[in-house]
VEXDREN-2710 file (C-alpha; in Angstrom, 1 decimal):
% VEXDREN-2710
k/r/px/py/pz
1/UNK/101.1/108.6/87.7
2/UNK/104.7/107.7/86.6
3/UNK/107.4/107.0/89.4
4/UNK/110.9/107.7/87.4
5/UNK/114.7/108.2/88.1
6/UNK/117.8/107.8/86.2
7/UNK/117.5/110.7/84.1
8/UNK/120.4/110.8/81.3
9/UNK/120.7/113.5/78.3
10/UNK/121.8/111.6/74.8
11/UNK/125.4/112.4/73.3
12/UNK/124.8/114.6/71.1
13/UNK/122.3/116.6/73.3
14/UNK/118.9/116.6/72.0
15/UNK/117.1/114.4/74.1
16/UNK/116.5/113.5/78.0
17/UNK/116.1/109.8/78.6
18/UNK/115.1/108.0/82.1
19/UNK/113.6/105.1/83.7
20/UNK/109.7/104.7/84.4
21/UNK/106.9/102.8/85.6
22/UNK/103.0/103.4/86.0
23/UNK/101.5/103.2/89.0
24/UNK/98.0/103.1/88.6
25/UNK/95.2/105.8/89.6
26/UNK/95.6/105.2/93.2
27/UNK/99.3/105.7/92.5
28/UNK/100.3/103.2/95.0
29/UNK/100.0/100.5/92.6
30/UNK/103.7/99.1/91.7
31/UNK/102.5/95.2/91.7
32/UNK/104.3/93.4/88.6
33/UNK/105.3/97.3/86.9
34/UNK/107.4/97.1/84.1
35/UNK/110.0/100.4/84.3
36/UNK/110.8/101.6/80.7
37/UNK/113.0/103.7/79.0
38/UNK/110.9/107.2/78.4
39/UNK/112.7/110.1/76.0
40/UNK/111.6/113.7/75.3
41/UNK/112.9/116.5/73.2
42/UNK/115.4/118.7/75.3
43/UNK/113.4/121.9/74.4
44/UNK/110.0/120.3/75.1
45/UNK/110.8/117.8/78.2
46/UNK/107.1/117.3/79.1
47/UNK/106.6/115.1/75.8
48/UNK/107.6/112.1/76.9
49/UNK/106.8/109.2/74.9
50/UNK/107.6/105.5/76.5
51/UNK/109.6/103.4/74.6
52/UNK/109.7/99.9/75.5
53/UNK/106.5/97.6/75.6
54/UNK/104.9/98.0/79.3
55/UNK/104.0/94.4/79.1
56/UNK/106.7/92.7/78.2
57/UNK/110.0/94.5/78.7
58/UNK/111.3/95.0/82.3
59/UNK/114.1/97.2/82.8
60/UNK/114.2/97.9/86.5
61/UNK/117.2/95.6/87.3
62/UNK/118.4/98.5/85.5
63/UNK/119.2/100.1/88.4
64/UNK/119.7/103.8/89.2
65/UNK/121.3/104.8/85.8
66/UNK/121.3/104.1/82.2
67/UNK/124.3/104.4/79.9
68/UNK/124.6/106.1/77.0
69/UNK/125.5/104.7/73.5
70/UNK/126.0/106.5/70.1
71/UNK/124.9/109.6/70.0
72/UNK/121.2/109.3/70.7
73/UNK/120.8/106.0/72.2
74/UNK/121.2/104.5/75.9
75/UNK/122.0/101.0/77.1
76/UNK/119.7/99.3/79.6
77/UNK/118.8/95.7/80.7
78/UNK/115.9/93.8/80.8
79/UNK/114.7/90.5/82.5
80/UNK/113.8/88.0/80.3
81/UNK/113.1/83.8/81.3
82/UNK/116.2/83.7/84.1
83/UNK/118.4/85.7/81.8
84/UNK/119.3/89.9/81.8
85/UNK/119.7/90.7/78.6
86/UNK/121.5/94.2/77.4
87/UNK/119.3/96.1/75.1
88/UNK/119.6/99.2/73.2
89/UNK/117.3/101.5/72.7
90/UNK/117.3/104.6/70.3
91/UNK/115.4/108.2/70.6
92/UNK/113.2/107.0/67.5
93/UNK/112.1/104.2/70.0
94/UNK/114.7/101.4/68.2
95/UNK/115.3/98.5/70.2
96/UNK/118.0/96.0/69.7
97/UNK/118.9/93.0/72.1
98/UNK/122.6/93.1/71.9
99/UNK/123.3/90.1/74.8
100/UNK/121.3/88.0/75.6
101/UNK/121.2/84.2/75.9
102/UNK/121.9/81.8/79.2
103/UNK/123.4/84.8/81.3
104/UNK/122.8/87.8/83.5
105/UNK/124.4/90.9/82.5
106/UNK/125.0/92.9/85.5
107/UNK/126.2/95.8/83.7
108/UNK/127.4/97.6/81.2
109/UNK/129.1/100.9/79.1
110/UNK/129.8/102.2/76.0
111/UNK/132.9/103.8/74.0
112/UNK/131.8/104.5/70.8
113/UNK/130.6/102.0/69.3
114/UNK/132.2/99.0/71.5
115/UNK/130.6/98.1/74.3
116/UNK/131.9/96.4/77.8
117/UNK/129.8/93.9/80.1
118/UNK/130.2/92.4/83.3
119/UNK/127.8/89.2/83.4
120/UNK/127.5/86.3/85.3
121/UNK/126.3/82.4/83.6
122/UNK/126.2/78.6/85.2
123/UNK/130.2/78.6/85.7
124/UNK/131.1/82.2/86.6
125/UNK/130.1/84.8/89.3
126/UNK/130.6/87.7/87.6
127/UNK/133.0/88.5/84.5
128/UNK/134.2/91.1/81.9
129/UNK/133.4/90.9/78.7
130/UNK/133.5/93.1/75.3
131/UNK/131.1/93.2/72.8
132/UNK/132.4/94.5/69.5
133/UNK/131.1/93.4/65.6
134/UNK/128.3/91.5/67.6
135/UNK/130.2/89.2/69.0
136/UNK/130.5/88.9/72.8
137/UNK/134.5/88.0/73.9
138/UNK/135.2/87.4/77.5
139/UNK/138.4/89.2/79.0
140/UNK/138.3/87.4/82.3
141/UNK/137.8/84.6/84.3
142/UNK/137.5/85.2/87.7
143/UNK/136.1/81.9/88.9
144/UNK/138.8/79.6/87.8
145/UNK/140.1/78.7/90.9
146/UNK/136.5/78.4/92.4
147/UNK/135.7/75.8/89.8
148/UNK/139.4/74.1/90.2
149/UNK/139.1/73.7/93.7
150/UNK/135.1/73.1/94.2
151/UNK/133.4/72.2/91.1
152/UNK/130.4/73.6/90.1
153/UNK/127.3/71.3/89.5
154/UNK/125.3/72.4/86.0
155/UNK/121.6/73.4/86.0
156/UNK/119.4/71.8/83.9
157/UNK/116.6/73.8/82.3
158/UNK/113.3/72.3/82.6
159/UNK/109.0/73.6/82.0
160/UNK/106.8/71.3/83.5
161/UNK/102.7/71.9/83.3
162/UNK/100.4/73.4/86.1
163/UNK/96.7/71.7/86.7
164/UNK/95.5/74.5/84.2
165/UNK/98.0/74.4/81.6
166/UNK/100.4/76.9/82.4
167/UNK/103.9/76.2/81.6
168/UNK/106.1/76.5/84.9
169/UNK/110.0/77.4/83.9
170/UNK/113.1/76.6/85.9
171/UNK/115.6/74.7/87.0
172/UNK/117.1/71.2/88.4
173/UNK/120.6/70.7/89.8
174/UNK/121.6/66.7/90.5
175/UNK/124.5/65.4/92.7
176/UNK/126.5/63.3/91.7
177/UNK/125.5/59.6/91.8
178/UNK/122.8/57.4/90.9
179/UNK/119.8/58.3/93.8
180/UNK/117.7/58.3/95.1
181/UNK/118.4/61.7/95.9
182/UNK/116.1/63.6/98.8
183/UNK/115.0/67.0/96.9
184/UNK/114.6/70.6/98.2
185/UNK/112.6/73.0/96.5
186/UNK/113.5/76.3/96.2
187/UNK/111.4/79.2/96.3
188/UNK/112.7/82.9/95.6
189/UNK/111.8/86.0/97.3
190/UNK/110.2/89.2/95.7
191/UNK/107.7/88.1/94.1
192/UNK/108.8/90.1/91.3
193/UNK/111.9/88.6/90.6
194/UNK/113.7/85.9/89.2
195/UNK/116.1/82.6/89.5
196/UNK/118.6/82.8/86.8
197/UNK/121.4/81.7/84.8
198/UNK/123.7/83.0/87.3
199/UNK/125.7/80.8/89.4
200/UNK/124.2/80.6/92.6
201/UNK/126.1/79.7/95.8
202/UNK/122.8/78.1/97.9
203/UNK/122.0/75.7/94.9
204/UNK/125.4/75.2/94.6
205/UNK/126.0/74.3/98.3
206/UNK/122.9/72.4/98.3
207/UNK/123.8/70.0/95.8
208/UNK/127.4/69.4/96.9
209/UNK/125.8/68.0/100.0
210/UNK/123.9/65.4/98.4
211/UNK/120.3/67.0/97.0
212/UNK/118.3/67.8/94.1
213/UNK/117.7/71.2/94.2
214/UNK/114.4/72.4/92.5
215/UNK/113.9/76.1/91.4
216/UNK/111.2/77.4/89.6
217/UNK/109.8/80.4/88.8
218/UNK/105.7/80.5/89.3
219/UNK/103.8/83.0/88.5
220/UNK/104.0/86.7/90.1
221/UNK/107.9/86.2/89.5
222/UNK/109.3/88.4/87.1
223/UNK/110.9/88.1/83.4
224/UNK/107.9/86.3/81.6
225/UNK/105.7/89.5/81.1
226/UNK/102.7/91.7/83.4
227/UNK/100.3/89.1/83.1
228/UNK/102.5/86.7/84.8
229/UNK/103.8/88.7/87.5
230/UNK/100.0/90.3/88.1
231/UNK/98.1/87.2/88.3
232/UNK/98.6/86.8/92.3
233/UNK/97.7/90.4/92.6
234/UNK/95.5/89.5/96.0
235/UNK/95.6/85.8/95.2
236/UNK/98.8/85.0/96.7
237/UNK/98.7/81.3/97.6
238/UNK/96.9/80.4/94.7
239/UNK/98.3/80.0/91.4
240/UNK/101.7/80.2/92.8
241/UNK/101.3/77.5/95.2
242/UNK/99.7/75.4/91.8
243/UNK/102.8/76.3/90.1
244/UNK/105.8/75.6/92.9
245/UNK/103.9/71.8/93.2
246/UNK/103.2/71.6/89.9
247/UNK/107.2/72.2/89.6
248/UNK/107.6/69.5/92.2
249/UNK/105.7/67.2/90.9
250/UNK/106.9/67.4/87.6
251/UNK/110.2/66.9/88.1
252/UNK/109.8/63.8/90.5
253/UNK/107.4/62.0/87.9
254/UNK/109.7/62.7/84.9
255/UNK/113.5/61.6/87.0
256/UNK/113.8/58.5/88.7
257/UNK/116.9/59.6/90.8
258/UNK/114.9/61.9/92.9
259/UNK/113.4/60.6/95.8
260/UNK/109.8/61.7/96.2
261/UNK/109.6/60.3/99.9
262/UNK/112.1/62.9/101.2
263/UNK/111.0/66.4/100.2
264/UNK/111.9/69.5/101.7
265/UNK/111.1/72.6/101.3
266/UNK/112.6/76.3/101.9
267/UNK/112.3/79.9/100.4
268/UNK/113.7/83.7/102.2
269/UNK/111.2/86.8/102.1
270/UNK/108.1/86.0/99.7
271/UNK/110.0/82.5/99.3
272/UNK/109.5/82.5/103.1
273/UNK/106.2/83.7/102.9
274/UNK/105.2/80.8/100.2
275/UNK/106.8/77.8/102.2
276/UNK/105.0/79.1/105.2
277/UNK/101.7/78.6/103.2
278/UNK/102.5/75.4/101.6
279/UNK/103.2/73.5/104.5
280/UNK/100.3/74.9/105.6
281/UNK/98.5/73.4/102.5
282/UNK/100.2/70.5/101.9
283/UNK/101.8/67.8/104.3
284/UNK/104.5/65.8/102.4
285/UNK/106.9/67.4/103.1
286/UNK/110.3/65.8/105.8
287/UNK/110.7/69.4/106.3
288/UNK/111.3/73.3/106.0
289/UNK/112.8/76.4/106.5
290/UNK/111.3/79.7/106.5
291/UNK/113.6/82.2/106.3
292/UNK/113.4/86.3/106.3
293/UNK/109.6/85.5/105.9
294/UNK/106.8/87.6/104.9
295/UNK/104.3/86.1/107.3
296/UNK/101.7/88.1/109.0
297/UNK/100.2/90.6/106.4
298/UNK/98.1/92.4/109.4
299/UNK/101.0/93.3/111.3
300/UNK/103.6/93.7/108.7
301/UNK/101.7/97.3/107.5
302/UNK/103.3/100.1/110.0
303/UNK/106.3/97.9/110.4
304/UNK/108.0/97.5/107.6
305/UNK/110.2/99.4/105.8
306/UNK/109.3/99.0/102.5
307/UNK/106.0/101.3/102.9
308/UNK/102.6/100.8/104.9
309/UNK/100.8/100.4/101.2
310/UNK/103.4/97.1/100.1
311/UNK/100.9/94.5/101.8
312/UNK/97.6/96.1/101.0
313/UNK/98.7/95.8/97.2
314/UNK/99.8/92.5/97.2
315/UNK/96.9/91.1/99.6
316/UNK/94.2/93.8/99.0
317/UNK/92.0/95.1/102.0
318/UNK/89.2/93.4/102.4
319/UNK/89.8/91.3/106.1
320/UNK/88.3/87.8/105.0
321/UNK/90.7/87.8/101.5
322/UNK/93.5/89.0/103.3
323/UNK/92.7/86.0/106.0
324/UNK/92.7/83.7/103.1
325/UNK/96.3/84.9/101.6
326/UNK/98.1/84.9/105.8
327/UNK/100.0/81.9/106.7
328/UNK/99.9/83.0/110.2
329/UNK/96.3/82.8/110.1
330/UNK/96.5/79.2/108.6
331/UNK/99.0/78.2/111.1
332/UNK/97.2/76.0/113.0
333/UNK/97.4/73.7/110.1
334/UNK/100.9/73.2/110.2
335/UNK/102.6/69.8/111.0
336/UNK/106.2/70.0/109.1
337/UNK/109.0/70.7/111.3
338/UNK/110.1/74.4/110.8
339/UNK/113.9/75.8/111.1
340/UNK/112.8/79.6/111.5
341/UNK/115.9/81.9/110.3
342/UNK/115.7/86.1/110.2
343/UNK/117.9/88.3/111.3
344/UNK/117.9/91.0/114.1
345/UNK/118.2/94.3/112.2
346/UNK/115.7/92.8/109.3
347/UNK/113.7/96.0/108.7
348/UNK/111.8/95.0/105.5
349/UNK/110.5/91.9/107.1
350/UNK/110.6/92.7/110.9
351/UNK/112.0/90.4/113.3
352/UNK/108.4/90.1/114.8
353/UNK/107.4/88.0/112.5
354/UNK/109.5/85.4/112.6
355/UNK/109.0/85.4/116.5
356/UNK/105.2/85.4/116.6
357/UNK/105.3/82.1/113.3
358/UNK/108.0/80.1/115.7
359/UNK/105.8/80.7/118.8
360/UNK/102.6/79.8/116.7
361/UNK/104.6/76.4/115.9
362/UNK/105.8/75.8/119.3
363/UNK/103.0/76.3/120.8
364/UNK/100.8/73.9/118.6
365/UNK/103.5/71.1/120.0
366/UNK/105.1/71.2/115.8
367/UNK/108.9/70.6/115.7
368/UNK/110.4/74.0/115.2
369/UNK/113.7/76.0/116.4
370/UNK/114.2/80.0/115.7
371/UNK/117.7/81.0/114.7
372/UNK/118.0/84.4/114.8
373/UNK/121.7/86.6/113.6
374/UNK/122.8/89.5/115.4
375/UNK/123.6/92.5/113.2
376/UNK/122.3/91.4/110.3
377/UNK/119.4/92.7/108.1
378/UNK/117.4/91.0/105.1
379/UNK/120.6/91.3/102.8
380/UNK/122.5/88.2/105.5
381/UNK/121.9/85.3/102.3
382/UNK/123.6/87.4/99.9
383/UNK/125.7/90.4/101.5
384/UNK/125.8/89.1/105.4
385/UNK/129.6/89.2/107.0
386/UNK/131.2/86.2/105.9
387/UNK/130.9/84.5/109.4
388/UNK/127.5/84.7/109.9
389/UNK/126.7/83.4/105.6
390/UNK/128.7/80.6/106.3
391/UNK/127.2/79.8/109.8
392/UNK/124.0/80.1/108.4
393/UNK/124.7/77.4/105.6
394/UNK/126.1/75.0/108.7
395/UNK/122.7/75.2/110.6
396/UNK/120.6/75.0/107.2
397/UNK/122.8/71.5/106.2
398/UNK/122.6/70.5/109.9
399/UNK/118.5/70.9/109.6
400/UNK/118.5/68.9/106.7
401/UNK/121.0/66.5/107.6
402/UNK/118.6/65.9/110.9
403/UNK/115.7/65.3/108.4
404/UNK/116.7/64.6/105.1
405/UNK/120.4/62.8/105.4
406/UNK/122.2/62.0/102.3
407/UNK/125.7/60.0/102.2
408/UNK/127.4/63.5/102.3
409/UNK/125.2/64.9/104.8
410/UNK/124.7/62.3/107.3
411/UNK/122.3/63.0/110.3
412/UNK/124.5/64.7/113.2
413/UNK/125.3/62.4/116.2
414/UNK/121.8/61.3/118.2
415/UNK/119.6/62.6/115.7
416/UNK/116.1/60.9/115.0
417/UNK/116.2/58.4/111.9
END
């Protein structure tokens, strides 16, 4: 069974384009689909034929709408190693990568055959650009001042090895100065998606205040192919725990300026869910954060508004497995002190659950405090009103500076050393 949208008709007619994934005989299977560009005849709509490889092009950042190009052709773009590259694909089932490189285009649209772009890379959060004779020419710079008045602190690219080989991709950021540096790893949400080349205002933030800033994506994130994104299909916990630490430990062994006594750790939604489980797996970390989290499998069917059948696909049914995948059911092995962050109106990963992981905590005597936003929803980190995203980055920066100080985030007043 096929779930599609963004139905567009080509230029000149002939043809019916739209977006499309596969989800399985049970048809509730959407765990690490890759959406593709389908076309059929106008006369005969009902032979499709898919276009793009199912296992290792992913267009649904693609949104609700492709754009058309030429006269049979439509623009679309697919995530590809922390980049969104624009593609072009053709009724005869043509595809040519127009953009790509160290940037995320966020969208695009064609006049005959010149083509704009808004994108996003290290130093910019979002620009125009034109794409004419191949060659990509930026109109704009919209973060100038940004950079003038804050600076921006580069990412480094980096792969280091997981215990059974695999190659684990991402990213480091370093504050200025010499180190030791304490480090926080990062860990996205989804699973199915991606850090990037974009810039990103919480590494960004992070690093001005004195820390190495680790972000990786492990497998079951998205832009490396199916097999990647499938393989924590109910085994999350598993090889994406091996690949976050793997991450972690890569990076400290290979960089002398980060300090491998003063870790902490923090992810929102599945990143919530995976820090949740790590501290409940490993204990060397200062601290954490779990933010937006994904914590209680059980209780998150009914409740959540991103379907009853989300969970069961991820975690499978089966009690004991699913037991083996919950933090909450492993959070009696908890010791790190815990900032719990979510939000009131958080409908994709109730508020409940951040209640019933911060009680769990407080009631096993482990350092922990709940911060919870009124009238915000799972969006606060990256749409949230401005008061409440900046509030949210004082009390994150006041948690670390409590646990992990740095000479430009010095422990408040009558903190603990």
């Amino acid at each position: 069974m096929l779930s599609a949208g963004a139905p567009l008709d080509s230029a000149d007619g002939k043809w019916l384009f739209y977006l499309a994934g596969e989800l399985g005989t049970n048809r509730q299977d959407f765990v690490a689909v890759h959406y593709g560009v389908y076309v059929a005849p106008m006369e005969d709509p009902l032979a499709a034929r898919r276009l793009t490889d199912e296992r290792t092009m992913d267009l649904r950042e693609t949104g609700d709408r492709l754009e058309r190009i030429g006269d049979d052709g439509v623009l679309a773009l697919d995530r590809t190693r922390g980049a969104m590259n624009l593609v072009r694909i053709s009724a005869s089932g043509h595809v040519e990568v127009l953009v790509d490189g160290p940037r995320l285009v966020t969208g695009a649209g064609a006049a005959g055959e010149t083509v704009v772009v808004s994108c996003t890379d290290a130093s910019s959060a979002g620009d125009v650009a034109v794409l004419a004779g191949g060659a990509l020419r930026t109109l704009t710079d919209f973060s100038a001042d940004f950079r003038a008045a804050a600076g921006v602190i580069s990412a480094r690219e980096v792969t280091h090895t997981a215990p059974d080989g695999y190659p684990v991709h991402g990213w480091v950021l370093l504050p200025e100065g010499d180190g030791p540096h304490p480090v926080l790893l990062n860990i996205h949400g989804g699973p199915f998606a991606q850090y990037g080349w974009g810039l990103f205002d919480e590494a960004q933030v992070y690093a001005e205040a004195g820390y190495a800033v680790l972000m990786c994506n492990p497998r079951g994130a998205a832009g490396y192919g199916y097999d990647h994104a499938r393989s924590i299909k109910e085994a999350m916990g598993t090889v994406d725990l091996d690949d976050v630490l793997a991450f972690l430990d890569g990076a400290l062994a290979s960089d002398p300026s980060l300090d491998a006594g003063k870790l902490g750790i923090m992810g929102g939604s599945y990143g919530g869910y995976l820090t949740a489980w790590t501290i409940s797996q490993d204990h060397r970390f200062t601290a954490a954060i779990v933010e937006r989290g994904y914590l209680d499998p059980p209780s998150f069917i009914g409740s959540s508004d991103i379907g009853w059948f989300f969970s069961n696909e991820y975690t499978g049914t089966e009690p004991e497995a699913v037991r083996a995948q919950n933090p909450m059911a492993q959070v009696d092995k908890v010791s790190t002190p815990t900032l719990v962050i979510h939000s009131e109106e958080d409908l994709r990963c109730p508020l409940e659950q951040a209640h019933r992981y911060y009680t769990a905590l407080k009631m096993r005597g482990v350092e922990t405090e709940l911060l919870v936003f009124p009238g915000e929803n799972h969006e606060l980190s990256r749409s949230g009103t401005p008061h409440h995203r900046r509030q949210r980055f004082e009390h994150i920066l006041r948690w670390w500076a409590q646990h992990l100080p740095t000479g430009k985030n010095p422990a408040p007043a009558g903190a603990a050393d």
